[in-house]
Rosetta silent file (secondary structure, phi, psi, omega in degrees, C-alpha in Angstrom):
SEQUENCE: XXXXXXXXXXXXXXXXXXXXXXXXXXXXXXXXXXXXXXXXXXXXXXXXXXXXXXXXXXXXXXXXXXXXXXXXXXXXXXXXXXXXXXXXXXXXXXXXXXXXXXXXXXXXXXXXXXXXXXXXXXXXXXXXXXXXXXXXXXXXX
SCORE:     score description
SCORE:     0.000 S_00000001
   1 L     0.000  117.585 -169.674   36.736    8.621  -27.805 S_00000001
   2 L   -89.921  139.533  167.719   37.611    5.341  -26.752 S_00000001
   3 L   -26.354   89.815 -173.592   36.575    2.294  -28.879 S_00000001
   4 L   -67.148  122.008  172.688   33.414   -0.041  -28.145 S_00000001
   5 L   -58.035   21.102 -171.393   34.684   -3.627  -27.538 S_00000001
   6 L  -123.382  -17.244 -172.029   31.319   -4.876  -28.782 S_00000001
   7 L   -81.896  128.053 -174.828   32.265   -3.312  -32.641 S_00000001
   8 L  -105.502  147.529  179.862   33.261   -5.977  -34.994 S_00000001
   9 L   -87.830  113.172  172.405   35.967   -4.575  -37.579 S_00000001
  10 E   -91.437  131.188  172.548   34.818   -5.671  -41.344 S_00000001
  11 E  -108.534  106.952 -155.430   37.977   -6.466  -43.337 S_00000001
  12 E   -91.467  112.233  178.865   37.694   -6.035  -46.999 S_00000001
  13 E  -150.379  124.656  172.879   40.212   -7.339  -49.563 S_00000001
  14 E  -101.316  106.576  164.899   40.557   -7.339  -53.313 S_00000001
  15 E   -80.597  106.924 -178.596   43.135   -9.587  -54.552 S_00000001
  16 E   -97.625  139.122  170.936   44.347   -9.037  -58.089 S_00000001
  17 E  -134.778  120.212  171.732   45.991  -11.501  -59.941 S_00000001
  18 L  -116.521   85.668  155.877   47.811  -11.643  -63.740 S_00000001
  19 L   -44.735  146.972  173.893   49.244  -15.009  -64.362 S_00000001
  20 L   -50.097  125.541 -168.762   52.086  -14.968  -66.915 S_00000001
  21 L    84.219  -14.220  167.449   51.037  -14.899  -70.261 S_00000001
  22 L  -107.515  131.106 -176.193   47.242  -14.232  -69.982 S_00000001
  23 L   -46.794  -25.066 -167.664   45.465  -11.647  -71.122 S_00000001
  24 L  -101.774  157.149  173.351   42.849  -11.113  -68.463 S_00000001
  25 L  -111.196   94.724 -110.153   43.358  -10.489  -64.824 S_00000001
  26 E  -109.914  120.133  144.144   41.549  -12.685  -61.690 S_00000001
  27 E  -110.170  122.764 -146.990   40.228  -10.741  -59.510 S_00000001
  28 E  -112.455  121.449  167.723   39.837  -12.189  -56.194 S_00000001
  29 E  -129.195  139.519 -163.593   37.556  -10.831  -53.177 S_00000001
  30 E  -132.863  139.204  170.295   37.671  -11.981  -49.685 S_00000001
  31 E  -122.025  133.428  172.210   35.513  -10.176  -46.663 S_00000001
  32 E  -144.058  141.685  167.818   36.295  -11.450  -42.953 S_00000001
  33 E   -86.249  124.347  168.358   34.911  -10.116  -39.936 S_00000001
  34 L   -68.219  136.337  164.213   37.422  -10.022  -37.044 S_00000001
  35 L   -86.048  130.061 -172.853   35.809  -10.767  -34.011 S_00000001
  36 L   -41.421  166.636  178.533   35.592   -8.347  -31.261 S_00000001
  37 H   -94.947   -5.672 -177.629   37.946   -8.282  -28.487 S_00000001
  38 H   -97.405  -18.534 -175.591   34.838   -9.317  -25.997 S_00000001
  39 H   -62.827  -52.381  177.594   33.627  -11.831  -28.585 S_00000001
  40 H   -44.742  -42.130 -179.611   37.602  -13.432  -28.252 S_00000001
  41 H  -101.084   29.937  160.320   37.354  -13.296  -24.506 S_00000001
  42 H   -86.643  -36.219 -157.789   34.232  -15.084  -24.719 S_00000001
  43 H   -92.527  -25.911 -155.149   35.496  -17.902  -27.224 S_00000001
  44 H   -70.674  -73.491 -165.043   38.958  -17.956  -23.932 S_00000001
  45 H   -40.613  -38.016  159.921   36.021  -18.507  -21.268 S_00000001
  46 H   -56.814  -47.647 -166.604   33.790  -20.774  -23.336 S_00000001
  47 H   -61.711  -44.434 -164.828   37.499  -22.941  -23.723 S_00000001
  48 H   -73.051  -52.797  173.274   38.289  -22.808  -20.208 S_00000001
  49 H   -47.639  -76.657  168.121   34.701  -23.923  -19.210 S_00000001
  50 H   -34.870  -44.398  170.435   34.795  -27.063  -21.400 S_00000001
  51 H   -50.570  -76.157  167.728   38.098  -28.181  -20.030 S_00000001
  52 H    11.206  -80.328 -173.229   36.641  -27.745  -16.498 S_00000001
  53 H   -62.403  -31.194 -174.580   33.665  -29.343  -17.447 S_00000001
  54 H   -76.953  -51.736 -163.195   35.691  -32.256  -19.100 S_00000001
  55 H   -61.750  -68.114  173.097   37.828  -32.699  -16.433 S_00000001
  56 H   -60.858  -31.176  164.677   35.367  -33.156  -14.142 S_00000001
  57 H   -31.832  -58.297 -152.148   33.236  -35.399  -16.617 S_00000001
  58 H   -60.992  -71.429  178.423   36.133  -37.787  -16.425 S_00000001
  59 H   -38.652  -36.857 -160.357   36.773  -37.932  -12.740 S_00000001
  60 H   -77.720  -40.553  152.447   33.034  -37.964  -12.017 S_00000001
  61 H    -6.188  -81.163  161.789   32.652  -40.895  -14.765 S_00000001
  62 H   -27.658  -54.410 -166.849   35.345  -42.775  -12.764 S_00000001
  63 H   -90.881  -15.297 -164.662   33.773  -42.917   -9.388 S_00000001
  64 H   -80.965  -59.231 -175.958   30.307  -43.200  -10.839 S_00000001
  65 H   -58.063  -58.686  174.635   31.549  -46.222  -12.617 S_00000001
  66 H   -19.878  -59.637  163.586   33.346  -47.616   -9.376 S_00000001
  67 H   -39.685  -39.711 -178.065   30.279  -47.394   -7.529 S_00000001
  68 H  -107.349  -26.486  163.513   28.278  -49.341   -9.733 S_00000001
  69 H   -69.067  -16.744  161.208   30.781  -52.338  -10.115 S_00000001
  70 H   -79.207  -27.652 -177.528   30.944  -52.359   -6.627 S_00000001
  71 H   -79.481  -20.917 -179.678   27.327  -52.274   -5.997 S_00000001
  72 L  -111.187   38.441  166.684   26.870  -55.028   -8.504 S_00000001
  73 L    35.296   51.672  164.796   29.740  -57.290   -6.654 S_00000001
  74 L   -63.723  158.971  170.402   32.338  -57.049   -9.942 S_00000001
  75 L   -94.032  105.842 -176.641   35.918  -58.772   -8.744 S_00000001
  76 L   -77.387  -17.439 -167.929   37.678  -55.385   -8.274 S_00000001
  77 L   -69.801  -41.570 -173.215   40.989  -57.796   -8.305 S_00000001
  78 L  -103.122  130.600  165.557   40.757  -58.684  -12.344 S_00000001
  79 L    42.905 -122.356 -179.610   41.614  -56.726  -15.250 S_00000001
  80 H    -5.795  -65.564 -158.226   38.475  -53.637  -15.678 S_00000001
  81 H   -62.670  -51.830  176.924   37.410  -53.696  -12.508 S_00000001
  82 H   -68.699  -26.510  162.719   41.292  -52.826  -11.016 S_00000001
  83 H   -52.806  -57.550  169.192   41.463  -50.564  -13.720 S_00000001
  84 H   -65.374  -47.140 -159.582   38.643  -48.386  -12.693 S_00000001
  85 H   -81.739  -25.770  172.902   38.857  -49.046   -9.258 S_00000001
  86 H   -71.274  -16.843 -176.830   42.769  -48.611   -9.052 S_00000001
  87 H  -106.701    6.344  169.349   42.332  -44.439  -11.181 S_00000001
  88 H  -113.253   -2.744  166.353   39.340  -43.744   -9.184 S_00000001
  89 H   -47.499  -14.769  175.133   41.041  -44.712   -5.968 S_00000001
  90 H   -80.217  -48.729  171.602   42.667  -40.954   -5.591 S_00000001
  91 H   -47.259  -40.585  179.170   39.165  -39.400   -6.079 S_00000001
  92 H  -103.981  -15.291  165.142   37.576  -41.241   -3.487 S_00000001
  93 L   -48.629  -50.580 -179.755   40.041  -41.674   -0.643 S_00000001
  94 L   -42.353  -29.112 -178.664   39.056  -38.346    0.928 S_00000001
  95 L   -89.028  -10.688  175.962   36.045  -39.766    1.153 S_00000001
  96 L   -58.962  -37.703  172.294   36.154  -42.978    2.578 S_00000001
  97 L   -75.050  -14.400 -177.094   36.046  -42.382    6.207 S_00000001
  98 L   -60.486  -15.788 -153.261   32.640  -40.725    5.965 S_00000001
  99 L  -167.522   -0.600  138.435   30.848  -43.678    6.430 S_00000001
 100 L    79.108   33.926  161.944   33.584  -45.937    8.130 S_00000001
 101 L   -67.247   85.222  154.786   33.288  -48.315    4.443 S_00000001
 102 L  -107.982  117.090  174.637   35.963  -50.883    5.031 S_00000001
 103 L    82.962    9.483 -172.290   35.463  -53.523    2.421 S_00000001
 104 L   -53.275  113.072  161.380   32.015  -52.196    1.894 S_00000001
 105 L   -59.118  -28.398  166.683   30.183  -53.919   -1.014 S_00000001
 106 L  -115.617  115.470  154.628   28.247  -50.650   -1.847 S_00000001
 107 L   -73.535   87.864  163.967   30.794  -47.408   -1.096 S_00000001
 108 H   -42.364  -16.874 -162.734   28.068  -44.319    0.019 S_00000001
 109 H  -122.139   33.386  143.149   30.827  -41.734    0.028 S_00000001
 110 H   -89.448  -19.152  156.590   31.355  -42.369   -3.621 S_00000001
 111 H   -67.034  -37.215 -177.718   27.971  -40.534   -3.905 S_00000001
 112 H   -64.248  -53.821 -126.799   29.267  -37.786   -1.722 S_00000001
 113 H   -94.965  -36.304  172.041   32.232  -37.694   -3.868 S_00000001
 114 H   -89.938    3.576  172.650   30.439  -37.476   -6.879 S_00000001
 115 H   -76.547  -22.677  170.399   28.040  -34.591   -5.511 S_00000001
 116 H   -80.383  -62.606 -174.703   31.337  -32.862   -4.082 S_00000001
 117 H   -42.121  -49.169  178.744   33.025  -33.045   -7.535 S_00000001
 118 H   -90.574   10.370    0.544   30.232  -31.383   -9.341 S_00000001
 119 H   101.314 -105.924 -167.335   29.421  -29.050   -6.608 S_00000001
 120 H   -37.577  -54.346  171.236   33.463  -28.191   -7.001 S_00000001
 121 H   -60.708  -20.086  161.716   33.028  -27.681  -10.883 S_00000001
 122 H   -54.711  -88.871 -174.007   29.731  -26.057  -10.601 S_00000001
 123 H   -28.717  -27.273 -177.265   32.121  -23.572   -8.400 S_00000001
 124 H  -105.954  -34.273  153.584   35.068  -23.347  -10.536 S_00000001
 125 H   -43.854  -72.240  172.371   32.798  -22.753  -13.663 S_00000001
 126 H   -24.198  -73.461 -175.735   31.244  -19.820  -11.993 S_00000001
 127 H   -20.720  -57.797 -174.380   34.724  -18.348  -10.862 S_00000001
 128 H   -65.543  -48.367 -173.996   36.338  -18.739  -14.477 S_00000001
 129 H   -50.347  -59.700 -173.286   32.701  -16.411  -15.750 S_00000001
 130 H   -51.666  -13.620 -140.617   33.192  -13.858  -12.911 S_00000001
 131 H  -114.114  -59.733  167.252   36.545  -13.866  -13.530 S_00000001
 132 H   -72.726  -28.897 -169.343   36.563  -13.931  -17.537 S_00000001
 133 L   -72.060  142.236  169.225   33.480  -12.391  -18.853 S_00000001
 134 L   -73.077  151.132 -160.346   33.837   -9.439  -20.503 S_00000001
 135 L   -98.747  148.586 -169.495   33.504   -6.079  -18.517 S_00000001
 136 L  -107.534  132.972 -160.452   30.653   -4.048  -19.682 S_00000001
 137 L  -103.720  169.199 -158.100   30.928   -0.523  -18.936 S_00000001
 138 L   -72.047  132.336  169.520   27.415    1.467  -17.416 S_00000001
 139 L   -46.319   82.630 -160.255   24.853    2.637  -19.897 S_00000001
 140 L    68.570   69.760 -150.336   26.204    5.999  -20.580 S_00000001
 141 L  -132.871    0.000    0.000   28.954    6.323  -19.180 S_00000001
């Protein structure tokens, strides 16, 4: 009979202790539940998701921010502004030609870019569940 991966293992332990010299003895009890092996590949899949999602936070952040110092005519030349605009410059090149934005005071295909990013993490989220989730085997089976 093979094992259900949904069964959490209770682990029981009585720790005795007699320091030197004293009469009495400490007894010490600790209970921990182990977590399942689907609960474990649940906690991998939750981890993986958050990076993802993080990842994508950042990048989407970036261009989001870009977008609105451009749209509000920031000097892209001095300090902030080339900071944002020079790390979101990788993110948004693909994207540039969409709308033929040379020197563009408002960039449009930093909206595409951020609707393509979360689009692509929406996509890569899925993947990692289908991918990760634990498999559940058929109701009596």
């Amino acid at each position: 009979m093979q094992q259900d991966p949904y069964d959490r293992r209770v682990v029981q332990e009585e720790i005795v202790h007699t320091p030197h010299g004293a009469d009495a003895t400490v007894v010490e009890q600790r209970t921990h539940i182990e977590p399942t092996p689907a609960e474990r590949q649940l906690g991998s899949l939750y981890r993986a998701k958050q990076i993802v999602w993080f990842i994508v936070g950042l990048i989407v952040a970036l261009v989001g921010l870009r977008f609105v110092l451009l749209a509000a005519g920031a000097n892209v030349d001095a300090g902030f502004g080339a900071l944002i605009f020079n790390l979101s410059q990788p993110f948004v090149t693909p994207f540039l030609p969409l709308f033929n934005e040379q020197n563009a005071r408002v960039e449009f295909s930093d909206l595409v870019a951020i609707a393509v990013y979360l689009l692509l993490g929406w996509g890569i989220s899925k993947l990692l569940e289908i991918t990760m989730s634990p498999r559940t085997p058929p109701v009596g089976y």
